[in-house]
ROSE-313598 format. One line per 3 residues: number of its first residue (from 1); their letters; for each residue x, y, z of C-alpha. Coordinates in steps of 0.02 Angstrom, whole numbers. Last residue first. Example, Ala and Ser with C-alpha at 12.3 -4.5 7.8 and 13.67 -1.06 7.14 Angstrom:
REM residues 2
2) SA) 684/-53/357; 615/-225/390 $
//
This chain:
REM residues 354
354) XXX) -358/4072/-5554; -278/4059/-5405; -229/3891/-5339 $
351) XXX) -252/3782/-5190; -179/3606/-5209; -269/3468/-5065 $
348) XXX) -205/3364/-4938; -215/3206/-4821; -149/3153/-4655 $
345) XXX) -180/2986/-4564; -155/2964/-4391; -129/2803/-4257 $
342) XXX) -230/2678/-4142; -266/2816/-4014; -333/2929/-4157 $
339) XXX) -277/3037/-4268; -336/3164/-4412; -202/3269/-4513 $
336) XXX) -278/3373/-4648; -141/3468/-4747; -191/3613/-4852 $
333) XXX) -68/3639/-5009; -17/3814/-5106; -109/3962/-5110 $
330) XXX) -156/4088/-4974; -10/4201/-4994; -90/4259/-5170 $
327) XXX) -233/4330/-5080; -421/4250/-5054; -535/4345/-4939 $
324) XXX) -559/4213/-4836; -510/4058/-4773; -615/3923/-4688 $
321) XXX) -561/3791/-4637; -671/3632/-4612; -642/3490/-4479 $
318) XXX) -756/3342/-4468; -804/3186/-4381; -950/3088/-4446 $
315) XXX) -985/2934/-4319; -1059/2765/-4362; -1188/2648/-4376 $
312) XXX) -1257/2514/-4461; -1442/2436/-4512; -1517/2540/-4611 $
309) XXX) -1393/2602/-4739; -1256/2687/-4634; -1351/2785/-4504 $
306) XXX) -1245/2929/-4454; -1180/2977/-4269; -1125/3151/-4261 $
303) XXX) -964/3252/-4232; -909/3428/-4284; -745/3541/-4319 $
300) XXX) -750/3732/-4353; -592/3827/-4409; -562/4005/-4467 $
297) XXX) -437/4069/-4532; -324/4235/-4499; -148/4224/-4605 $
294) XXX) -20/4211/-4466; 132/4240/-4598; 180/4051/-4581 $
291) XXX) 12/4001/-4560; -27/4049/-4750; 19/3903/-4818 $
288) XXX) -101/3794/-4719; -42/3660/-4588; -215/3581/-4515 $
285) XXX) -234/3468/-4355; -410/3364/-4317; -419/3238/-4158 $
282) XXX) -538/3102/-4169; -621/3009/-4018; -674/2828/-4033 $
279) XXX) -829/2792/-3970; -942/2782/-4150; -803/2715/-4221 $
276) XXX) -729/2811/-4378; -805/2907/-4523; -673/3032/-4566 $
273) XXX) -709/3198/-4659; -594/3356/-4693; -668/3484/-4753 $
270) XXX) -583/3642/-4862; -668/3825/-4868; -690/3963/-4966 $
267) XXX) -712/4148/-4974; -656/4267/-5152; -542/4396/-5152 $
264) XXX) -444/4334/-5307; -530/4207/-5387; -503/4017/-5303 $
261) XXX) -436/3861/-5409; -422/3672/-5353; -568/3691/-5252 $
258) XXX) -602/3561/-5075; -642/3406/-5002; -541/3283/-4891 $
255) XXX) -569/3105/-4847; -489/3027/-4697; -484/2832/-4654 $
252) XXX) -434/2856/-4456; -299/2754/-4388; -377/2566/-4366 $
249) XXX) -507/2472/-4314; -651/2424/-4474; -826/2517/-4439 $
246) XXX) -969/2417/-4449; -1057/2466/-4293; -1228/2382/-4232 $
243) XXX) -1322/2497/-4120; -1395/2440/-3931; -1512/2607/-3865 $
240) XXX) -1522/2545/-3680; -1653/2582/-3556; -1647/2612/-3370 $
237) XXX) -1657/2478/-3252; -1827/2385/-3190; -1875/2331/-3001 $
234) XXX) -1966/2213/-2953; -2047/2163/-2757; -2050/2002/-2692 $
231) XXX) -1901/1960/-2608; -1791/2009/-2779; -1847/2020/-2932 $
228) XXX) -1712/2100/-3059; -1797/2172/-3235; -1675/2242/-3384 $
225) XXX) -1698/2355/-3520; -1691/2365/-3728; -1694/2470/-3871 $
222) XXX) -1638/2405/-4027; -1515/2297/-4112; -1473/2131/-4059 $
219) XXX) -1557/2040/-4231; -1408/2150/-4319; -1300/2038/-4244 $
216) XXX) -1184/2051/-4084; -1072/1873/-4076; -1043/1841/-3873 $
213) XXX) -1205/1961/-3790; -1137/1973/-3602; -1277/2034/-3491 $
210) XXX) -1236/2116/-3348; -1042/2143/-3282; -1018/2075/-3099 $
207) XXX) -1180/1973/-3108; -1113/1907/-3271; -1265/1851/-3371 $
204) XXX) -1271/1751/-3538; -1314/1778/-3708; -1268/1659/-3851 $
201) XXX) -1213/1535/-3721; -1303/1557/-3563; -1457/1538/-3650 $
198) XXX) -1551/1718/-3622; -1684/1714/-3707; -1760/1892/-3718 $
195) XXX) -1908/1943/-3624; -2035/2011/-3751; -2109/2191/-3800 $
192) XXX) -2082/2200/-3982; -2025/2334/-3972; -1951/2374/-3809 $
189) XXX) -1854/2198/-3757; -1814/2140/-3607; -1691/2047/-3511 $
186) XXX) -1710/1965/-3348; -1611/1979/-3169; -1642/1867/-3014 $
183) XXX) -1580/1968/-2845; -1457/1862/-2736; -1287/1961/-2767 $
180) XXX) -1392/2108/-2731; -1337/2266/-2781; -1389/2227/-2960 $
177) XXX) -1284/2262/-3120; -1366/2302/-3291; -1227/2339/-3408 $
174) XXX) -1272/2284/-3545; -1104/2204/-3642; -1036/2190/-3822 $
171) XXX) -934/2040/-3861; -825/2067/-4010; -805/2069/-4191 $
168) XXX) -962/2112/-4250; -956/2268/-4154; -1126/2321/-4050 $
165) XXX) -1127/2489/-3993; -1208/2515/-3827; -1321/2686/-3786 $
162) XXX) -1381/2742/-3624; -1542/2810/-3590; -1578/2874/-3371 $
159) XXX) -1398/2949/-3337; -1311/2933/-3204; -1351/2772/-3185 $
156) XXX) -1396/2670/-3006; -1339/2503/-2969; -1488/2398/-2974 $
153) XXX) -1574/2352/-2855; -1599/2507/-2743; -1756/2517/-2658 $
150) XXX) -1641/2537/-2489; -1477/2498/-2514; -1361/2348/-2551 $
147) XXX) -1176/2375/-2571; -1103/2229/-2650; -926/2223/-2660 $
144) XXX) -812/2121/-2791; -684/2076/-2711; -483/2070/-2792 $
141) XXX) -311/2036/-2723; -183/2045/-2883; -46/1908/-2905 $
138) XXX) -106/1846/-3075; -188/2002/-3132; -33/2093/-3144 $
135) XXX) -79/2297/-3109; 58/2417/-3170; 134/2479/-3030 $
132) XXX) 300/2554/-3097; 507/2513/-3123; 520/2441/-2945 $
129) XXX) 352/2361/-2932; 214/2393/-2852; 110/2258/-2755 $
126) XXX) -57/2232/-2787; -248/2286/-2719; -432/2266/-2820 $
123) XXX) -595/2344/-2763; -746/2270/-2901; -908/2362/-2885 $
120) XXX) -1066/2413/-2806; -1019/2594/-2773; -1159/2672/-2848 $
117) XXX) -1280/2557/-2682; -1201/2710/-2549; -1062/2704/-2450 $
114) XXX) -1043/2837/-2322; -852/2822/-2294; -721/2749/-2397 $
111) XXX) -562/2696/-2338; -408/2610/-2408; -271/2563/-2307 $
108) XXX) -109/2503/-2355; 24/2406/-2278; 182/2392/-2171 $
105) XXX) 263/2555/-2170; 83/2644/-2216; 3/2697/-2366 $
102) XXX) -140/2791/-2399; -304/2799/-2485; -442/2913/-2463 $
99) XXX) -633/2887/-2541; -770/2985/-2456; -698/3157/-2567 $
96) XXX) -758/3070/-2726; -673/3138/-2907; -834/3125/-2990 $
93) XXX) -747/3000/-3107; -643/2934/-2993; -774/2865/-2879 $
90) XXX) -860/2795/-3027; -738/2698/-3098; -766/2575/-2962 $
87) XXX) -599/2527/-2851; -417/2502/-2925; -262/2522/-2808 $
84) XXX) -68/2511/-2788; 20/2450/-2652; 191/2496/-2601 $
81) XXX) 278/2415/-2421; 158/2286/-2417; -3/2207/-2332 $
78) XXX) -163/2269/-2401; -303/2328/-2321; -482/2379/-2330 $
75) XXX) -593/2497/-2224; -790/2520/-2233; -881/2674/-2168 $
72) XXX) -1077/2631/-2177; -1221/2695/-2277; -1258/2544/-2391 $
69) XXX) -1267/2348/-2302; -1131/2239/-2372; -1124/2078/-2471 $
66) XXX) -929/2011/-2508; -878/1940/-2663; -726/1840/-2726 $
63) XXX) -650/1814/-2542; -615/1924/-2407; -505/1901/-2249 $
60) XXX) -575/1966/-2097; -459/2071/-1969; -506/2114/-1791 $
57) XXX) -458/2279/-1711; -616/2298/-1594; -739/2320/-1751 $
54) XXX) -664/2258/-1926; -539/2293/-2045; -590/2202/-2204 $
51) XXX) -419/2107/-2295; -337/2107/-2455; -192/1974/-2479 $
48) XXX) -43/2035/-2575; 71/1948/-2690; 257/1944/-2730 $
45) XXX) 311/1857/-2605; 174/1721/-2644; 88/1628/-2484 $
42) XXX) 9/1788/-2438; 27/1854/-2227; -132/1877/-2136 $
39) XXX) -130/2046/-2054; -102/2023/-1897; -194/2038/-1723 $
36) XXX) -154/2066/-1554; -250/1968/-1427; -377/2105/-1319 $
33) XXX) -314/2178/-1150; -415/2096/-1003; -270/2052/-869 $
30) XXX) -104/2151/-950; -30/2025/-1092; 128/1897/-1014 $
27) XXX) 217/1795/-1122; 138/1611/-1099; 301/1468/-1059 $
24) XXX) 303/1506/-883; 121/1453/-887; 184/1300/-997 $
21) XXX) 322/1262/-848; 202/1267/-693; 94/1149/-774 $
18) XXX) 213/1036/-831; 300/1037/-650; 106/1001/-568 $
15) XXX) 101/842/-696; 270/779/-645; 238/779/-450 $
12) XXX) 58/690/-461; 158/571/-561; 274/541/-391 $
9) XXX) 144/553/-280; 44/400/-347; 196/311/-365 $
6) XXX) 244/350/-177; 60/292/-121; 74/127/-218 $
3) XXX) 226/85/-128; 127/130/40; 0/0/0 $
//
């Protein structure tokens, strides 16, 4: 009995001297402080992980999509020593004070404050490079962010008609995004009033984009709008004007049109015409041979969109100068040069007197 007793005492022994030595083992935190938190670190060096600062200091990582309520602040981070940013085009757009960014030792912070169901969109963090901070897809931290509001299903337009030009040659989208990843969204046609089929194939839906339409055709064209049902009630978007473009890519194809011989005295004028894309912006640029001697013209450029046939459509730029008063110094050869972002053409005409 009393050998029992000793081994008893003994093991008693070892398990108090654990105890005692993993308490030792605990760094001490003052009696009801909260645990520190971290940022959680990426697996990839040269990626970032983009986290939601929450209340009391705690951190939440976020995935593909995250569902908010509209009205409150919400913070984002991203650990690194440079990070570089994309958020909803809309906040730069109207240049929006609630939006701040800024960068810390350790991370970056983004803020906005007073969210509201416009800034339903994707937020996007990455780490800068040395020679820029170009954004790589591959190691970028992205959520899209739903910000639901109050009779808000859609994300609101600033605008109430918007028009979408349908190449032949690429996927054309409708933007009709919902602030609810839940709501179910339809598409509809004006005239004839029907739903249209949406197949997943020929048309589908991206939540984060609208509906995708893969070969546009001139069956696409016309007005149409969107419906989203959600817990009962409906809601419908504003409409869109959809026109099919058949206009080839390229520096601009410039035609130019003016006389060969002017009397003496006598007003006229040279045009210069492209018919481009209806989005693409032209530029217009004129050398005349009486610039030299700061000969007074006068210059007056224009844009439309023109129906070509009845089905296409494009946009008319031009630029016409107009000289008058014709003197000797005004002959010789006016130079049209029209650009665009994918290069510039330049044409000319031979002004003489008679």
């Amino acid at each position: 009995m009393k050998f029992w007793f000793i081994i008893a005492f003994l093991v008693c022994h070892d398990l108090l001297q654990n105890v005692v030595c993993q308490q030792k083992d605990k760094p001490n935190r003052p009696r009801g402080s909260p645990p520190k938190r971290r940022l959680p670190r990426p697996k990839d060096k040269d990626s970032t992980v983009m986290t939601r600062v929450m209340d009391k200091g705690r951190f939440v990582k976020l995935g593909s999509t995250l569902s908010v309520s509209a009205g409150p602040n919400i913070e984002l981070r991203c650990r690194g020593t440079k990070i570089g940013w994309s958020y909803p085009a809309y906040l730069d757009t109207f240049k929006d004070s609630r939006l701040s960014i800024k960068q810390h030792d350790k991370y970056s912070q983004l803020v906005l404050q007073n969210s509201t169901a416009a800034d339903t969109g994707e937020f996007s963090c990455w780490i800068c490079e040395d020679s820029g901070c170009t954004k790589d897809e591959s190691k970028s931290a992205s959520t899209y962010i739903f910000f639901s509001g109050k009779g808000d299903i859609f994300v609101p337009s600033t605008s109430y008609f918007e028009i979408v030009y349908l190449y032949p040659d690429k996927a054309a989208i409708i933007p009709c995004r919902v602030t609810h990843a839940t709501a179910k969204v339809t598409l509809h046609r004006e005239v004839p009033a029907e739903e249209v089929i949406v197949d997943g194939t020929e048309i589908a839906y991206d939540i984060k984009k609208g509906f995708i339409i893969q070969n546009p055709s001139f069956e696409h064209k016309g007005v149409v709008y969107c419906k989203a049902a959600l817990g009962g009630t409906s809601h419908m978007s504003i409409k869109y004007q959809l026109l099919l473009v058949e206009v080839p890519s390229g520096p601009p194809y410039v035609a130019i049109a003016g006389p060969n011989h002017v009397h003496a005295g006598a007003n006229f004028n040279v045009t210069c015409t492209v018919l481009g894309e209806p989005e693409v912006q032209v530029d217009f640029n004129w050398i005349y041979p009486g610039e030299k001697d700061e000969r007074p013209v006068t210059i007056q450029e224009s844009s439309r969109l023109i129906n070509r046939g009845t089905v296409h459509t494009t946009r008319m730029s031009q630029s016409i100068i107009i000289v008058q008063d014709f003197e000797t110094i005004d002959t010789g050869d006016y130079m049209c040069t029209a650009s665009n972002p994918l290069g510039e053409t330049t044409v000319a005409v031979h002004v003489d007197s008679y």
